[in-house]
N, CA and C atoms as a LAMMPS dump frame, in Angstrom:
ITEM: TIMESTEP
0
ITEM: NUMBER OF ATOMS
444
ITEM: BOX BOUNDS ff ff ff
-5.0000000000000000e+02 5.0000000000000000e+02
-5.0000000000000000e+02 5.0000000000000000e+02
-5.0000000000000000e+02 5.0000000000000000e+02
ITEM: ATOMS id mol type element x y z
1 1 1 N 0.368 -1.733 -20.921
2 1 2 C -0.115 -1.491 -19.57
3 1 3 C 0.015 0 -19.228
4 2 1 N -0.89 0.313 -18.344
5 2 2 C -1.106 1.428 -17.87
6 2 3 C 0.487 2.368 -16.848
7 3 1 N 0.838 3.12 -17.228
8 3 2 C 2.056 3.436 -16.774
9 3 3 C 1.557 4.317 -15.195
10 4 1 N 1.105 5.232 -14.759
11 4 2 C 0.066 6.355 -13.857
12 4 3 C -1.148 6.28 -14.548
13 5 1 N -2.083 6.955 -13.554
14 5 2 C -3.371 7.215 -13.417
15 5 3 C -3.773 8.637 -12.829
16 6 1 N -4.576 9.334 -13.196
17 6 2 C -4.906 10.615 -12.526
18 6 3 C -5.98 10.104 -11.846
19 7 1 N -6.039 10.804 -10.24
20 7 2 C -7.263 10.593 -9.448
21 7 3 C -7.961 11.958 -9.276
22 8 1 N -9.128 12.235 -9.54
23 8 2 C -9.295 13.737 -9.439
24 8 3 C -9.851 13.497 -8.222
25 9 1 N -10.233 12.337 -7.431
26 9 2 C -10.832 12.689 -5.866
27 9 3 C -10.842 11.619 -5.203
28 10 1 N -11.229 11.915 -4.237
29 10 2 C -11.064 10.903 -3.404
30 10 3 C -11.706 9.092 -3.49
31 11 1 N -12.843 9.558 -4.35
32 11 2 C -13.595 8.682 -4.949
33 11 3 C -13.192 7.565 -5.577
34 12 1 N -12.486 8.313 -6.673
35 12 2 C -11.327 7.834 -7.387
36 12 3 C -10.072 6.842 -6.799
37 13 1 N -9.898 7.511 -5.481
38 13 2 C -8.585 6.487 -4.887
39 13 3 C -9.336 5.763 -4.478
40 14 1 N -10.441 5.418 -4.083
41 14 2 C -10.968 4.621 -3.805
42 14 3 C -11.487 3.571 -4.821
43 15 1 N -12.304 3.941 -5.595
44 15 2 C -12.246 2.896 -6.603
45 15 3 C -11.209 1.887 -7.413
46 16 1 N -9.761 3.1 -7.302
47 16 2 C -8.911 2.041 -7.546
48 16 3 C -8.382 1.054 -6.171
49 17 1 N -8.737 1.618 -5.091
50 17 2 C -8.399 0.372 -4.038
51 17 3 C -9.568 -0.612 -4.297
52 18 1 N -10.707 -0.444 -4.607
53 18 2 C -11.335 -1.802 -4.669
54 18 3 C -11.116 -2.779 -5.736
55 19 1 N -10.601 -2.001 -7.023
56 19 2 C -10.524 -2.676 -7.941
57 19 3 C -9.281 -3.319 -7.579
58 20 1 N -7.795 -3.224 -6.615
59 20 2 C -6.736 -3.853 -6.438
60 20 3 C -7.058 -5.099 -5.577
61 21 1 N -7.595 -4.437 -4.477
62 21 2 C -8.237 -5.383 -3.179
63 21 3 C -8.322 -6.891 -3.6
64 22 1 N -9.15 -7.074 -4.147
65 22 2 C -9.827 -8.615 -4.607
66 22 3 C -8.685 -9.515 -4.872
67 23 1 N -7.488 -8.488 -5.615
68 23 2 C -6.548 -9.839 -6.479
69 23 3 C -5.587 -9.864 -5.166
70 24 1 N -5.573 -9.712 -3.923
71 24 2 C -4.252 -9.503 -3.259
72 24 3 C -4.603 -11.073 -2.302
73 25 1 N -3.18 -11.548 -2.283
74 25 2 C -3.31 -12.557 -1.956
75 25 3 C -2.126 -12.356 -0.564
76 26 1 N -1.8 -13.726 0.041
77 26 2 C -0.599 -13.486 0.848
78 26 3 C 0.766 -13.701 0.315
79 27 1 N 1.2 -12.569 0.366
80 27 2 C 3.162 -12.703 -0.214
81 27 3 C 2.74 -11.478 -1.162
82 28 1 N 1.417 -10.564 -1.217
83 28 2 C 1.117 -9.429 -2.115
84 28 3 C 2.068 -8.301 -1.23
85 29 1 N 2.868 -7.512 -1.833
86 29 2 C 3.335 -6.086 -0.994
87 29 3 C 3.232 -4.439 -2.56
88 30 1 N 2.356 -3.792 -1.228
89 30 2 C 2.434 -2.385 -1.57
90 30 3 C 3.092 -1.799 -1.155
91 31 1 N 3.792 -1.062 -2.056
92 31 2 C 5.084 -0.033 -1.956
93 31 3 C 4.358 0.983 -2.083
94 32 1 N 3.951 2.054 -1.132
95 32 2 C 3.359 3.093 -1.168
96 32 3 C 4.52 4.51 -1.003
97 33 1 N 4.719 5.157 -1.856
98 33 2 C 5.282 6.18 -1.739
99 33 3 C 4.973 7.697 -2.118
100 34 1 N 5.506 8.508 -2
101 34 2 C 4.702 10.278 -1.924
102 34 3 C 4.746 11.082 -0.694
103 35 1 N 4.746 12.204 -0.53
104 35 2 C 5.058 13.078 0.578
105 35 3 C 3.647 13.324 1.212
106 36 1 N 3.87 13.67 2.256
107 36 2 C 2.595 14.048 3.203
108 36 3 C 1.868 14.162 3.028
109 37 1 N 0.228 13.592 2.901
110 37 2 C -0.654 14.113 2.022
111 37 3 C -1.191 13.745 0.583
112 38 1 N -0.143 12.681 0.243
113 38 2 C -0.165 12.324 -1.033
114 38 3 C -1.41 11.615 -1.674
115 39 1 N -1.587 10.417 -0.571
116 39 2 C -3.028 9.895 -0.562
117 39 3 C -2.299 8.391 0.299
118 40 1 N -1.455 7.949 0.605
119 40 2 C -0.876 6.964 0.625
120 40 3 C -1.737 6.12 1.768
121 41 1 N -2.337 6.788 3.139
122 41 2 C -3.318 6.113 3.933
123 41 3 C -4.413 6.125 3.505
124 42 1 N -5.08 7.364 3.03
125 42 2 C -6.581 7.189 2.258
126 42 3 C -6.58 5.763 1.809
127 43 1 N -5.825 5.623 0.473
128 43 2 C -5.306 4.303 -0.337
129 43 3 C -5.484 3.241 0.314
130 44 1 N -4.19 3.119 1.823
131 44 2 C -4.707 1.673 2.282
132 44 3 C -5.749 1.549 3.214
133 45 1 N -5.952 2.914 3.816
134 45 2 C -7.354 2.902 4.085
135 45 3 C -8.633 1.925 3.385
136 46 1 N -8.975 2.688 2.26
137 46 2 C -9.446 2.211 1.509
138 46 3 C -9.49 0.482 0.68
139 47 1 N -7.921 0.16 0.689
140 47 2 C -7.924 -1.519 0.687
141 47 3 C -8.322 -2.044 1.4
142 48 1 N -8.145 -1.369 2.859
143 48 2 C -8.649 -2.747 4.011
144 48 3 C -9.775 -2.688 3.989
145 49 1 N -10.493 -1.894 3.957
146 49 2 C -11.799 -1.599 4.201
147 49 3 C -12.56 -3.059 3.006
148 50 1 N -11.99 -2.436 1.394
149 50 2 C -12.416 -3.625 0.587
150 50 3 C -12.385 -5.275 0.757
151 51 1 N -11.069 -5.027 1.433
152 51 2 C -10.517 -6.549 2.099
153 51 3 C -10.89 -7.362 2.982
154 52 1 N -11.662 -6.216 3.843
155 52 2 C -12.424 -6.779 5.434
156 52 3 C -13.843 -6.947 4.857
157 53 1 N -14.275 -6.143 3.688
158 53 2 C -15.695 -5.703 3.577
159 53 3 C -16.829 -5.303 4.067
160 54 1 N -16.079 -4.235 5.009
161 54 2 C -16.964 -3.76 5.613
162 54 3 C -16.5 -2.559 6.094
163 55 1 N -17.277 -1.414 6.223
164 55 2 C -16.652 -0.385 7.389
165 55 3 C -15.881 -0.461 8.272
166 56 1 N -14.938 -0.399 8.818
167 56 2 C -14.05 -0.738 10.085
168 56 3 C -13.181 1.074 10.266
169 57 1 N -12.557 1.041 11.778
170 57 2 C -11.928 2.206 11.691
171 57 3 C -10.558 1.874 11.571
172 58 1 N -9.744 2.236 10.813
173 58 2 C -8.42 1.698 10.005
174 58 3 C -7.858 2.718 10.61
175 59 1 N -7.158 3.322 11.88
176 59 2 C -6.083 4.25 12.054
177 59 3 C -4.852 4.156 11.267
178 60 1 N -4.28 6.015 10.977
179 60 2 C -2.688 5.689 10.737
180 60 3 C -2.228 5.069 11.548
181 61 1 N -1.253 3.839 10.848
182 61 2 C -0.119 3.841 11.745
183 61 3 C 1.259 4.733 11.842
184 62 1 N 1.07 5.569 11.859
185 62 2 C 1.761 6.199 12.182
186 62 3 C 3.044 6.097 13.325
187 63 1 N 2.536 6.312 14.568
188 63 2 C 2.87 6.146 15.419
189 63 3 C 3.105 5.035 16.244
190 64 1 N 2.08 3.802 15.717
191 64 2 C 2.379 2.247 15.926
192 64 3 C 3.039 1.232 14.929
193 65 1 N 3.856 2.233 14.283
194 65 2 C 4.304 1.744 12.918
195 65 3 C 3.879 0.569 12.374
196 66 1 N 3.062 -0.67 13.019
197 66 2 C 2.274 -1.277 12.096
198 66 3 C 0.896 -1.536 12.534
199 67 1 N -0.375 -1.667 12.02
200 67 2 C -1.291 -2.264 12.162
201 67 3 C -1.756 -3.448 11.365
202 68 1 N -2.304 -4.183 12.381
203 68 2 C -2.389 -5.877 11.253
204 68 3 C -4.041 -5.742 11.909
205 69 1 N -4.959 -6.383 10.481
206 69 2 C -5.63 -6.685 10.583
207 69 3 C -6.239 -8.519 10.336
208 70 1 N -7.254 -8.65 10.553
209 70 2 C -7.153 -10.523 10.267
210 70 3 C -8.156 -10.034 8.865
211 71 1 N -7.805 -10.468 7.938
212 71 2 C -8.556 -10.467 6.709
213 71 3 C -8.927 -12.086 6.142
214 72 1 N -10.111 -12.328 5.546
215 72 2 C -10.658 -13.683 5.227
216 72 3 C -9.492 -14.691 5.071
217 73 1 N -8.946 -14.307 3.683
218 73 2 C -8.149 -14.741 2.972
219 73 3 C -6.32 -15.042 3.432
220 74 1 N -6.176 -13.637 3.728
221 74 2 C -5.004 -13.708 4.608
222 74 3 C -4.632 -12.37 5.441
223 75 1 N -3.716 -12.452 6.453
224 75 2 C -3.651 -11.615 7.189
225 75 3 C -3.089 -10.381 7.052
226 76 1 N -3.348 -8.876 7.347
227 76 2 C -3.076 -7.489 6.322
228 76 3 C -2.151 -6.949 7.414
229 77 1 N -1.392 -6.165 6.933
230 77 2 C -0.181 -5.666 7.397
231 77 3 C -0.012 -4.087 6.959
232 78 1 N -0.228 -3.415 7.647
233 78 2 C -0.29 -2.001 7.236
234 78 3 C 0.91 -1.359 8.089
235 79 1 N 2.36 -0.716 7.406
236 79 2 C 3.155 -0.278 7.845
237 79 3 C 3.45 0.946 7.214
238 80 1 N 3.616 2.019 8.229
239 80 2 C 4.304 3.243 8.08
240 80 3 C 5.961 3.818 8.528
241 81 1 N 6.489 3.662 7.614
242 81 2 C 7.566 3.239 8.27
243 81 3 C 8.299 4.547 8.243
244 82 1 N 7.743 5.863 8.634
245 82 2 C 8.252 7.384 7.895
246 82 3 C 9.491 7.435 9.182
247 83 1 N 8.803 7.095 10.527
248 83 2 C 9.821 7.395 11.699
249 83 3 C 11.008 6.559 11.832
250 84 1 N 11.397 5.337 10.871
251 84 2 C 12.3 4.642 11.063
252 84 3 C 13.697 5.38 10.531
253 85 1 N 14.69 5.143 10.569
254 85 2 C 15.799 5.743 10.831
255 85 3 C 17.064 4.458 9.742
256 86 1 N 16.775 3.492 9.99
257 86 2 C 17.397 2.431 9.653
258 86 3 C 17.018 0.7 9.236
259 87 1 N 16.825 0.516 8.139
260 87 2 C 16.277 -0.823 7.561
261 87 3 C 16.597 -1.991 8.536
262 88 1 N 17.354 -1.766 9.417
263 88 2 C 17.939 -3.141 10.532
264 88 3 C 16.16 -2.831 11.383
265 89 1 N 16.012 -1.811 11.361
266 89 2 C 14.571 -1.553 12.376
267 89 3 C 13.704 -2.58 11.749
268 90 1 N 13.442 -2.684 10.305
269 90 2 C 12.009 -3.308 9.725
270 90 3 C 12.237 -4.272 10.215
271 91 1 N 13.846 -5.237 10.447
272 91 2 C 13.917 -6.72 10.946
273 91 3 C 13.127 -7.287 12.551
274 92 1 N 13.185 -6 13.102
275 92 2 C 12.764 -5.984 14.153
276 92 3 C 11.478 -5.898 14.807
277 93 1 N 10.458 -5.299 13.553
278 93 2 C 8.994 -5.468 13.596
279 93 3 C 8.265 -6.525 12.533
280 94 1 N 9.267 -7.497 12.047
281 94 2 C 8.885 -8.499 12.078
282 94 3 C 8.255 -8.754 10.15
283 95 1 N 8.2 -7.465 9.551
284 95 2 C 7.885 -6.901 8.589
285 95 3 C 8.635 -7.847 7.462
286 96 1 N 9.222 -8.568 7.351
287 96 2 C 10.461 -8.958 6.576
288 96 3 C 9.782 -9.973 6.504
289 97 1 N 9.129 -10.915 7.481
290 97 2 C 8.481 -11.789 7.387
291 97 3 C 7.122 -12.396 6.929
292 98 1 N 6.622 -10.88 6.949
293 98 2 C 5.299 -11.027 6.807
294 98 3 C 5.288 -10.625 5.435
295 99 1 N 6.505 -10.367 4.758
296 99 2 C 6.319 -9.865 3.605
297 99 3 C 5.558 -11.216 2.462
298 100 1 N 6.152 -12.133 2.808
299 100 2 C 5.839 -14.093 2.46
300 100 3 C 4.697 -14.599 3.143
301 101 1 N 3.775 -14.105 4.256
302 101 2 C 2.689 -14.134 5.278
303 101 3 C 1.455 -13.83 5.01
304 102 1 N 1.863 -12.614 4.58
305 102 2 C 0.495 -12.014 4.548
306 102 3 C 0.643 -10.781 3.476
307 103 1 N -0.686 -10.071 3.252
308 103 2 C -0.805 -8.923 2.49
309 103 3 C -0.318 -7.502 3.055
310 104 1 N 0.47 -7.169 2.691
311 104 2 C 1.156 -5.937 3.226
312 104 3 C 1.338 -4.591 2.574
313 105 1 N 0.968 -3.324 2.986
314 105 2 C 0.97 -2.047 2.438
315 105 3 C 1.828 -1.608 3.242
316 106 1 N 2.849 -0.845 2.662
317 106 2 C 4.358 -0.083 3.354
318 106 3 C 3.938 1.153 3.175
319 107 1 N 3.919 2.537 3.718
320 107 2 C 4.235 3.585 3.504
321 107 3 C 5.792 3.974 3.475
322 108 1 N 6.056 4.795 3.041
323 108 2 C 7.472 5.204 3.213
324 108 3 C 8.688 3.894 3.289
325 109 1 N 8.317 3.077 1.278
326 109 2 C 9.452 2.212 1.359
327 109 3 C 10.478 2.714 1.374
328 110 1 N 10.961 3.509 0.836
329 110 2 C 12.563 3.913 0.837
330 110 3 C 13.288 3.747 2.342
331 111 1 N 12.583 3.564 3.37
332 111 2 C 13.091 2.988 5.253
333 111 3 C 13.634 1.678 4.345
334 112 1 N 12.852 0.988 3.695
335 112 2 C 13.393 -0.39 3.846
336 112 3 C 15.048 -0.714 3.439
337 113 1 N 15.298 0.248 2.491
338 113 2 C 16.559 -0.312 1.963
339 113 3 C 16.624 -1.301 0.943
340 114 1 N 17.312 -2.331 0.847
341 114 2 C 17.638 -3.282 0.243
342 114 3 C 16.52 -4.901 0.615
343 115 1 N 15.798 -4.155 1.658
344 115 2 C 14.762 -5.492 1.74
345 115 3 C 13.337 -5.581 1.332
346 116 1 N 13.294 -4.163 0.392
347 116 2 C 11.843 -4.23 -0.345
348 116 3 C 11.843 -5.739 -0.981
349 117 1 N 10.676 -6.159 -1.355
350 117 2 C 10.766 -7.908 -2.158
351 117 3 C 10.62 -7.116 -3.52
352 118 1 N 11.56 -8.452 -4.453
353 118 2 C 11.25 -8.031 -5.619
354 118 3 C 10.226 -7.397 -6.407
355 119 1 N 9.178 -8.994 -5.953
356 119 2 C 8.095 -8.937 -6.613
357 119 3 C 7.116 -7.779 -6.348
358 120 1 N 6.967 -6.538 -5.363
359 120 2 C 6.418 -5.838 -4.989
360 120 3 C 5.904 -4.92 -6.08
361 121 1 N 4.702 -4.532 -5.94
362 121 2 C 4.485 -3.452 -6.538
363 121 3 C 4.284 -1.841 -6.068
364 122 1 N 5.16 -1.096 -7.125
365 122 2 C 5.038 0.359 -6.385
366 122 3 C 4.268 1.435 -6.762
367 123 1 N 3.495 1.727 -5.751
368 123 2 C 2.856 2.707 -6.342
369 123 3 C 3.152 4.27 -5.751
370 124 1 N 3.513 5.395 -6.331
371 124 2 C 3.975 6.637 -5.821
372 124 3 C 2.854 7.616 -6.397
373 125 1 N 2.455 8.326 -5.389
374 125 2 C 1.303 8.918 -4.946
375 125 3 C 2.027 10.594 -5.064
376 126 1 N 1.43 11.393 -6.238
377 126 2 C 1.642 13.061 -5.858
378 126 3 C 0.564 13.669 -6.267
379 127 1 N 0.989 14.565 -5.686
380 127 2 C -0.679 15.527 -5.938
381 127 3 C -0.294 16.409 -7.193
382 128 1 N -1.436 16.677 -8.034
383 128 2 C -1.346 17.638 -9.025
384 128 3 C -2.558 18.424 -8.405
385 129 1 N -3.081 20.022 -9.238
386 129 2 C -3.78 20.946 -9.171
387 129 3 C -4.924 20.647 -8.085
388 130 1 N -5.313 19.382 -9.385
389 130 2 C -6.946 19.453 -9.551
390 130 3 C -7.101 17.55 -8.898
391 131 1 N -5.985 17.08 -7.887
392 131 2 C -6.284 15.684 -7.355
393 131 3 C -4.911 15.362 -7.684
394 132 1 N -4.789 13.89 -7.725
395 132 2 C -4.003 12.965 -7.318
396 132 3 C -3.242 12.137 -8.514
397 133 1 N -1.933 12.056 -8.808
398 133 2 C -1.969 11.392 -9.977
399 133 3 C -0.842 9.71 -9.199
400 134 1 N -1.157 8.935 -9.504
401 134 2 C -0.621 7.222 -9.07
402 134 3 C 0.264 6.799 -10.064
403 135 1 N 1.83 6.5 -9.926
404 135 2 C 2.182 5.999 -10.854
405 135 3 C 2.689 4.767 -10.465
406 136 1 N 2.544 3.493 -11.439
407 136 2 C 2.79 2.373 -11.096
408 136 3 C 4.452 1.538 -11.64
409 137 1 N 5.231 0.715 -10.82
410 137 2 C 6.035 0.245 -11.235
411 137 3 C 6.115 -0.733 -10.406
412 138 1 N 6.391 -2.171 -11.194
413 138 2 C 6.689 -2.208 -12.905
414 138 3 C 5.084 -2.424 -13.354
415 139 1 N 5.494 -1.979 -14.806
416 139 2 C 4.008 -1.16 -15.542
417 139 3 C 3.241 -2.706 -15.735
418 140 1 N 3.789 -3.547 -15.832
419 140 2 C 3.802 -4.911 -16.447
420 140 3 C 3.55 -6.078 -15.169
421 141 1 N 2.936 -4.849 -13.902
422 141 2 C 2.617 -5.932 -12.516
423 141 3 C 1.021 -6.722 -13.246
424 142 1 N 0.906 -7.997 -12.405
425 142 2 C 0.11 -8.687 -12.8
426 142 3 C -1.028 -8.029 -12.339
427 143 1 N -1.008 -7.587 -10.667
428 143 2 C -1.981 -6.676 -10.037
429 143 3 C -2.623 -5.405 -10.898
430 144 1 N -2.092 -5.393 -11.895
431 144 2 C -2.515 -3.851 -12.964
432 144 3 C -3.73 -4.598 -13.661
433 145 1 N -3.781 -5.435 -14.23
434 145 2 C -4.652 -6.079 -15.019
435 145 3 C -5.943 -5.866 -15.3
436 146 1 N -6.719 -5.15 -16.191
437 146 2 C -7.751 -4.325 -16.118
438 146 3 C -7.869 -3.131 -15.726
439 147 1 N -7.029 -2.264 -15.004
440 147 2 C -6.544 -0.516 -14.963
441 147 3 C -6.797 -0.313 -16.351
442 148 1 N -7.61 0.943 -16.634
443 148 2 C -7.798 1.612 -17.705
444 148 3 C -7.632 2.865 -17.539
């Protein structure tokens, strides 16, 4: 299995969100990690969009630390969790729950602490020169399946 991926554009993060999109079911969680800029909203930008299928305007959450959307299949959970301070917080937006609920993209797991789910997959987002390089863990997620 594919260990990282180089994205040279934006294009690129995008194509790999559509190619993830399809297999995500409810109890799926993205561990999105990388510093400012990395690509980490483009990314779930880009999932929901595949997920809803259609254009929609997907704000950061930033500042509303989560946005949920209603998706066909199951319900999407988009959390930024950069302003949290303390993992007792995620209990409190309900996040813990929805991890078993619905499809969920985390920015900034390291807030969570000790309540990331196992089964999660992580993906950490840095920029090189010339774009974006994605590295995945564990290399051996089922969600990888066909990454080339």
């Amino acid at each position: 299995m594919i260990a990282s991926l180089f994205l040279p554009d934006e294009a690129a993060t995008d194509r790999l969100a559509r190619h993830l999109a399809p297999k995500l079911r409810a109890g799926e969680v993205l561990l999105l990690s990388g510093q400012i800029g990395a690509g980490k909203t483009h990314f779930s930008r880009a999932v929901i969009r595949a997920l809803m299928g259609h254009e929609i305007d997907v704000p950061s959450p930033t500042f509303t630390l989560i946005q949920t959307y209603e998706g066909s299949g199951a319900e999407i959970w988009h959390a930024d969790l950069y302003r949290l301070s303390h993992p007792d917080e995620v209990m409190e937006l309900g996040l813990e729950a929805a991890f078993s609920t619905a499809i969920c993209l985390v920015e900034w797991p390291d807030r969570l602490g000790d309540l990331a789910p196992p089964n999660a997959l992580h993906l950490a987002f840095s920029t090189e020169e010339n774009g974006r390089r994605v590295t995945f863990n564990p290399v051996d997620h089922p969600l990888l399946e066909g990454i080339a």
